[in-house]
N, C-alpha and C positions, 0 to 999 in steps of 0.2 A: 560606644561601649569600649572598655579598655583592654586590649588582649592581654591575654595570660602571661606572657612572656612580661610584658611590660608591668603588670600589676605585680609580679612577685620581685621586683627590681623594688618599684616602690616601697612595697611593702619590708622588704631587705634592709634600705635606707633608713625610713622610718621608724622600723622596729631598735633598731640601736640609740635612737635618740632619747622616748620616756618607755617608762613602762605604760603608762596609761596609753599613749598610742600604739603600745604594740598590742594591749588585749582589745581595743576596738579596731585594731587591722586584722586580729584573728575573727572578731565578730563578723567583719565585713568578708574577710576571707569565707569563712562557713555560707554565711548569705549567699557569695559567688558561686559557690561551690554546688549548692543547693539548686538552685535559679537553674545553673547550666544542666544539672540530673532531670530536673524537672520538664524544662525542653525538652531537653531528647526521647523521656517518657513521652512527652504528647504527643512529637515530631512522631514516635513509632506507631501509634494509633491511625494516624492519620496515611492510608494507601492511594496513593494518586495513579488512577490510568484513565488514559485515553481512550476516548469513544468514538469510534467510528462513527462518519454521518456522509450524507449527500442532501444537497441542495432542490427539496424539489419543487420549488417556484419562487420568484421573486416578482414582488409587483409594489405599486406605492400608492395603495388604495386604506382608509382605517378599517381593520378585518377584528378589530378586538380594543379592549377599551385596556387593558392592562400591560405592559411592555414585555407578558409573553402567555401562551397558554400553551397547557400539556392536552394534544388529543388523544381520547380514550376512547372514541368509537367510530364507526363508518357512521353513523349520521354529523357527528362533529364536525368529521372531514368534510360533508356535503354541504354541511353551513356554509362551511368556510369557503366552498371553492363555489357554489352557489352566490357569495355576496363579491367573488372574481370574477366568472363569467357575467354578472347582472352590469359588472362597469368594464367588461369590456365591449369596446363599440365593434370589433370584427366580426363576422360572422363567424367565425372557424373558434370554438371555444377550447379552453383548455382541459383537456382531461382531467378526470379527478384518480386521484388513485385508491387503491384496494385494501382497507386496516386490515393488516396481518397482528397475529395475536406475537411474534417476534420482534416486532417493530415499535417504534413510539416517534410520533409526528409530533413535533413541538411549532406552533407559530410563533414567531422574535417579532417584534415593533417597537424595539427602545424608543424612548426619547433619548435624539441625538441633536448634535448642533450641527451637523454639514448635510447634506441630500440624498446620501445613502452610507449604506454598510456591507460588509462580506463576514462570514463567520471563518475569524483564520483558527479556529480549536475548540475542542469542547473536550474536558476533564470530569470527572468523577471520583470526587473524594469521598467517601462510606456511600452515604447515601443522599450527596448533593452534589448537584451537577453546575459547572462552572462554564460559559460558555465567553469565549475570549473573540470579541467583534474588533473592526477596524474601520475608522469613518473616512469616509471620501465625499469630495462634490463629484456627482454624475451629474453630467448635461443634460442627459436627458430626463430626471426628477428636478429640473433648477426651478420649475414654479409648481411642484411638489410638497406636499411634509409628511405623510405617512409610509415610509419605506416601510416593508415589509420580506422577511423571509419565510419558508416552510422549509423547516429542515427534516429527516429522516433519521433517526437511532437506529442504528440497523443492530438493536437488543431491546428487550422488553424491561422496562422498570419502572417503577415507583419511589420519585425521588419525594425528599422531603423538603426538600429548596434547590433554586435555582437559581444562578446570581451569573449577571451580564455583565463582563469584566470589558467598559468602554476604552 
């Protein structure tokens, strides 16, 4: 895209040469002009903040067939941690936690190409949430393929999408 500075140099040049090209560099002018109004419009629609979260279990078992779910209940949570403790082979299982009506438990299993992932951010634009992952090989998922996280929203919502920015 050609900065402003420079387009009105063009446009400077050009406009001295015919007339016909100076009323389709005003055309194009208006067009540019318009274009950049109109970003900005949408740019100010758009409130991005950040979501607070914590990590509350990582494991690399298939816990969901889609690359995420939103838990909405204390039996969701017990599925879930129910099909964690069933493959873990220790005896000492992992606690399950407590759905608080402030909170929102999201399960992450992208499909990814390396053997695991960390959640470096999660964003909230209106009312979709934007979770920004980063892939690593871990050695110890290396004959693996289901990573898996349980993340915590330490707020209650109802998004209307959700998009895993790999």
């Amino acid at each position: 895209m050609i900065n402003d500075e420079l387009y009105c140099i063009i446009f400077l040049i050009l406009a001295k040469k015919s007339m016909k090209l100076r009323y389709l560099l005003y055309f194009s002018l208006l067009i540019h002009f318009f274009s950049c109004q109109n970003a900005k419009m949408n740019s100010g629609n758009m409130e991005v903040k950040e979501v607070e979260f914590e990590e509350a279990n990582q494991v690399n078992i298939k816990l969901i067939g889609s690359e995420f779910k939103i838990l909405k209940s204390q039996n969701e949570i017990n599925n879930i941690y129910k099909i964690i403790n069933d493959n873990n082979p220790s005896p000492r299982k992992t606690p399950i936690p407590i759905f608080e009506e402030n909170e929102t438990y999201i399960v992450l299993q992208p499909k990814i190409e390396r053997s695991d992932f960390v959640v470096e951010g999660i964003s909230e634009i209106n009312q979709s949430l934007q979770i920004a992952i980063h892939q690593y090989d871990n050695p110890e998922f290396k004959n693996k393929k289901y990573p898996a996280i349980i993340i915590k929203l330490n707020k209650k919502s109802n998004y209307d999408n959700v998009k895993i920015k790999k």
